[in-house]
N, C-alpha and C positions, 0 to 999 in steps of 0.2 A: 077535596079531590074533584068534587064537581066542580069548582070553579078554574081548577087547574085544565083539567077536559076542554071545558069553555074555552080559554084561550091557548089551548094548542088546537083546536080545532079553527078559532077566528083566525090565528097564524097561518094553517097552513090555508084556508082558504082565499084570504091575501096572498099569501105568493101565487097560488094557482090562477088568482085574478089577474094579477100583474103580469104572469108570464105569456097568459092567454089573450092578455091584451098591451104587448110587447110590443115595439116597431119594427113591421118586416123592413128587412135590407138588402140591401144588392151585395154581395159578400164577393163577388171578383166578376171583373167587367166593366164594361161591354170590352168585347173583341171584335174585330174583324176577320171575316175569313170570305175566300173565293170570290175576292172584287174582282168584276171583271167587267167589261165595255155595258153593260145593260142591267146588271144587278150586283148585290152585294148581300153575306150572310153577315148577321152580325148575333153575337154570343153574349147572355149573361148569366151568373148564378145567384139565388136569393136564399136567404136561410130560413124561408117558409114555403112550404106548397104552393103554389100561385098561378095565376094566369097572367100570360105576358103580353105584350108591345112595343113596337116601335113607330114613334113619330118623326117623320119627316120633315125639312124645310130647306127651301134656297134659302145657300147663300148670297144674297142680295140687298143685303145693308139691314132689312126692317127688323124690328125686336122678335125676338121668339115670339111673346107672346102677344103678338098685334095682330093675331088673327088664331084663330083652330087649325092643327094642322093634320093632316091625313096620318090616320094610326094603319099599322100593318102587325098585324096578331098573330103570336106561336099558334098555329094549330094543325091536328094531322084531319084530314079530309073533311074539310068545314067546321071540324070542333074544337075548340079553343084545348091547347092543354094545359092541363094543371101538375104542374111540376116545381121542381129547383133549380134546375134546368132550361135555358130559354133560347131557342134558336128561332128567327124572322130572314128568313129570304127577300128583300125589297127588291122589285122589278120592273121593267119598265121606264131603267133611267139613263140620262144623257150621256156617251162618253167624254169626258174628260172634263166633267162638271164636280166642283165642291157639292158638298151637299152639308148641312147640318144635322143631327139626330138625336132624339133623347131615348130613353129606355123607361120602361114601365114593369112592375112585378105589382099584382093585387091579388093580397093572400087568401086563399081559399078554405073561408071554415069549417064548411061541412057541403057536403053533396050526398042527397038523398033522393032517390027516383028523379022528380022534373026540381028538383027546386034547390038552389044552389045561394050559401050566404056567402057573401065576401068582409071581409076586413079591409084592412087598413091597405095604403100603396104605398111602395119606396119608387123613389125616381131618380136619375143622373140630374145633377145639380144645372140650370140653365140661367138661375139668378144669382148665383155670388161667385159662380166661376164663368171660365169660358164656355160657349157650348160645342160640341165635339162634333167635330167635320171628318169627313173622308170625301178624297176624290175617284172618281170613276176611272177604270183604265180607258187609253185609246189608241187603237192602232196605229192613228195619221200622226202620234204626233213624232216629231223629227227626232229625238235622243232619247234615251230614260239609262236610270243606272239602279244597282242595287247593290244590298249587301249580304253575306250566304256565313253562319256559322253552323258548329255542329258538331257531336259528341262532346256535350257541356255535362252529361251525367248528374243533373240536379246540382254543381255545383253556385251556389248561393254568389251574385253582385258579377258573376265572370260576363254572362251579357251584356252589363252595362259595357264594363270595361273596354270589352272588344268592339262593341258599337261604338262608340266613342270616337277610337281607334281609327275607325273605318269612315268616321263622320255621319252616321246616320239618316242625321236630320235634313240633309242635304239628298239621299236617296229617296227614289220612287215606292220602292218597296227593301223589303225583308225577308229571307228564305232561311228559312230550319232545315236541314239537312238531316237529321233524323238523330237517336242515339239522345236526344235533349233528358229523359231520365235513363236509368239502371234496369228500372223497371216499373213495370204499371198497374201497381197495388191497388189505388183507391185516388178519388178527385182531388184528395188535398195534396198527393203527389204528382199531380199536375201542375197544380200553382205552387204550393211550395218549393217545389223542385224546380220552376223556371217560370211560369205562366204569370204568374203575382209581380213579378220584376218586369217582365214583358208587357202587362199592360199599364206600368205605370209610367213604363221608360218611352214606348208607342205605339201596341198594339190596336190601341185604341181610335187611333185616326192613321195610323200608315197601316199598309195592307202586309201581312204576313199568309205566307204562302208556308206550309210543311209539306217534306216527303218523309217517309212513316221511315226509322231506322229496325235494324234487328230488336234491340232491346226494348221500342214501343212495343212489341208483337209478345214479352214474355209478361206473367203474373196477372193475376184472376181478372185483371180491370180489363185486361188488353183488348178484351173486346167490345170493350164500351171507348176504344179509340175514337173513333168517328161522330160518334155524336157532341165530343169535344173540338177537333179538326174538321174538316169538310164535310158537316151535315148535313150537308143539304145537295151534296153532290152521289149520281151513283155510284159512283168508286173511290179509291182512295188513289189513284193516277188519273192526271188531268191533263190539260192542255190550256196556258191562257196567253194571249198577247197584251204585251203595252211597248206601245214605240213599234222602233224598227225588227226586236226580239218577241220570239215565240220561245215561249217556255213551254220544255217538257217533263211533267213531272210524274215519276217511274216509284212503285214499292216493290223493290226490291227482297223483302222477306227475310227468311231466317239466313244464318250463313254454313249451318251442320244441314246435313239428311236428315229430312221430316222424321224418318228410324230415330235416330239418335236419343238416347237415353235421357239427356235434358228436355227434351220434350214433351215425356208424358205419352206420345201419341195422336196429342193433340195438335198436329200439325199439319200442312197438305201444300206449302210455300210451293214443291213445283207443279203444279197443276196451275196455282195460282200466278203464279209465272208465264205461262203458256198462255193463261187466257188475257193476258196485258200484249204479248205478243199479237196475237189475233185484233186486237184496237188498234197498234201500232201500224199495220198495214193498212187503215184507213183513213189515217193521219194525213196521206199526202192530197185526200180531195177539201179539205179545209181551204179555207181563204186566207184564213190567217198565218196558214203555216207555207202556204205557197208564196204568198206575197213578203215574209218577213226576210228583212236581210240578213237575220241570226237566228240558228237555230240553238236553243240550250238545252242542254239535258242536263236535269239536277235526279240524282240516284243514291242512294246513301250507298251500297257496297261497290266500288269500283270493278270492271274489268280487268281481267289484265294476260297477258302471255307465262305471266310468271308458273314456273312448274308448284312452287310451295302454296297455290292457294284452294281454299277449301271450296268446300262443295258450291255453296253461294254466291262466291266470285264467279266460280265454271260456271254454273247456269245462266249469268247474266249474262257471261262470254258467249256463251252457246247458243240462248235464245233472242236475247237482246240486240247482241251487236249488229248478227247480218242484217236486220231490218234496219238500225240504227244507220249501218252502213249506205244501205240504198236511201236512206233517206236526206242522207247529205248535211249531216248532224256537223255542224261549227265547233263544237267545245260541249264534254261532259263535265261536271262536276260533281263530285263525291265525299265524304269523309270516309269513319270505317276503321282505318288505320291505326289511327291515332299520330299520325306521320306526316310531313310535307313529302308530297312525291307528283312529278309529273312525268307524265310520257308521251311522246310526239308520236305524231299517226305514225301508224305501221301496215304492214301489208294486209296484216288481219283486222287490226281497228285503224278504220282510216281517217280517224280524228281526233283531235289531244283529248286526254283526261288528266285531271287537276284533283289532285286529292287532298281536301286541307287539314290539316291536324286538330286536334281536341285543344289546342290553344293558340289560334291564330284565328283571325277574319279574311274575306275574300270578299274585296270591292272591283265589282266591274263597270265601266260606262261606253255608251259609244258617243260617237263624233263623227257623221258622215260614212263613209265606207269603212270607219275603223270601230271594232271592240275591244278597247283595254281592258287590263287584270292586273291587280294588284295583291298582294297577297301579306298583310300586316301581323307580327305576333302580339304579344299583349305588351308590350313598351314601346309600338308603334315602329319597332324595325322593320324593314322589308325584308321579305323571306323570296320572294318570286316576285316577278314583272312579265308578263309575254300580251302581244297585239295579235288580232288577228282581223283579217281582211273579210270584206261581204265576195261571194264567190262569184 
């Protein structure tokens, strides 16, 4: 009996050694988010506590590693954090520069008062693969294009598909339109539901832009949105240019009354609404939005005149549009629906919106005073085509 003791005890204290002394890894990442003329945020997760980083370098012919390169560190007010979790805002860079980057996790064994052990490091591979670049946005430069899906609902390989479709590889960036899961349980339903396919197919070196749908906003995670999406931004509506286009990007919110029984009560969409309207009127002393010859507005719930629609359509109608109106908005884009639908300005929206369905893609580019739209399903038929002119 005691020698049995004996080695169930040496057993388990092997596994416990081995597991304690595991290789941390980067378990999905790095991402991009919020490129824009002078910095960029970039995303990863590890499946150990850790402290993070990001190293920098031009692109400029020499090896990664022919010199030390400038690290830039997750941390909130000077202090490094230790998480699973890893978000780096890098600033201070060139517009419409490549740039190279690795990523860093070093796991965190224990922290006690001042004295802090670390473990082991995972890192993005810079020796046996390529090393992973992203370009800066820039306002000067003369064309950019992109491509906008949305309401994919976690369905599994439909991104690739539709990007494909839309030729991707060839666009500037990528825009999520919102609706991309059901709901927002927990991190693994982030990537599993779409994120894991998006950083393998580009996210990782083209820039992807989200605007938040209804069904981000439902299930216990939904408030842990943002530190997956635009963490490092104050809001979850932004503003960025690349090229001759300014993008406006609008959250929209729930589409029942905050009241409304599926809510719990846990909601307050139009208040929230109201205080995106109050930023919107100050949009028009920007540089970038006065100088652009497109204005885009990406939204996930459409306006519309139509009498059948719900509350959250009305509110965006109501509080949205007149500002949008003065502001001399080129082309909205939306999902929502689940439907291809467009509608030509009218007296009350005086500007097209484009509403694309939970299975088609929306490629746009410009060409001098023009912005095409193309509008692809998933076996690459065309669904819509419309131009629109710089005003």
């Amino acid at each position: 009996m005691k020698i049995l003791k004996s080695l169930i005890c040496i057993l388990l204290l092997t596994v416990a050694t081995q597991v304690a002394t595991a290789q941390i890894q980067i378990l999905y990442g790095p991402y991009l988010q919020n490129v824009k003329e002078n910095e960029a945020t970039i995303v990863w997760e590890a499946d150990k506590p850790s402290i993070g980083w990001v190293e920098l370098a031009p692109n400029d012919g020499t090896h990664y590693y022919g010199e030390e390169r400038p690290k830039y560190f997750d941390t909130t007010n000077g202090v490094k954090n230790t998480s699973l979790l890893h978000t780096v805002k890098v600033k201070g860079l060139t517009p419409g520069t490549t740039y190279r980057y690795r990523v860093y996790s070093q796991e965190v064994l224990s922290h006690e008062g001042i004295n802090v052990i670390y473990g082991r490091v995972a890192a993005s591979d810079v020796y046996r693969k390529k090393v992973l670049t992203f370009t800066t946005c820039d306002h000067s430069k003369k064309e950019t294009s992109f491509a906008m899906i949305n309401d994919i609902h976690g369905r599994e390989d439909i991104i690739t598909k539709l990007l494909n479709v839309a030729g991707y590889k060839e666009k500037d960036l990528i825009i999520f339109n919102g609706d991309m899961v059901s709901e927002f349980k927990d991190r693994e339903t982030i990537f599993n539901g779409f994120m894991k396919e998006s950083i393998e197919l580009f996210a990782s070196e083209k820039p992807m832009y989200y605007a938040r749908g209804n069904h981000e906003t439902r299930g216990e995670f939904a408030t842990s949105f943002q530190k997956y999406f635009s963490p490092k931004e104050p809001f979850l509506y932004y503003v960025f240019r690349q090229g001759p286009v300014c993008f406006i990007m609008l959250d929209t919110g729930e589409d029942k009354p905050d009241s409304d029984i599926e809510y719990s009560g846990i909601t307050d969409y139009d208040s929230y609404r109201t205080e995106q309207v109050e930023w919107m009127k100050r949009l028009y002393k920007s540089d970038d939005f006065k100088d652009a010859k497109f204005k885009v507005v990406i939204a996930h719930m459409p306006p519309s005149a139509d009498l059948s629609i719900w509350h959250g359509q009305k509110d965006v109608l109501k509080k949205f549009v007149p500002i949008l109106n003065e502001l001399g908005v080129d082309l909205m884009l939306c999902g929502h629906l689940h439907i291809n639908k467009y509608e030509e300005p009218s007296a009350d929206i005086k500007f097209p919106v484009l509403v694309n369905s939970n299975n088609s893609v929306v490629s746009v580019e410009t060409n001098g005073n023009q912005m095409s739209l193309i509008v692809n399903d998933l076996e690459g038929k065309v669904v819509a085509k419309k131009s629109y002119f710089a005003k």
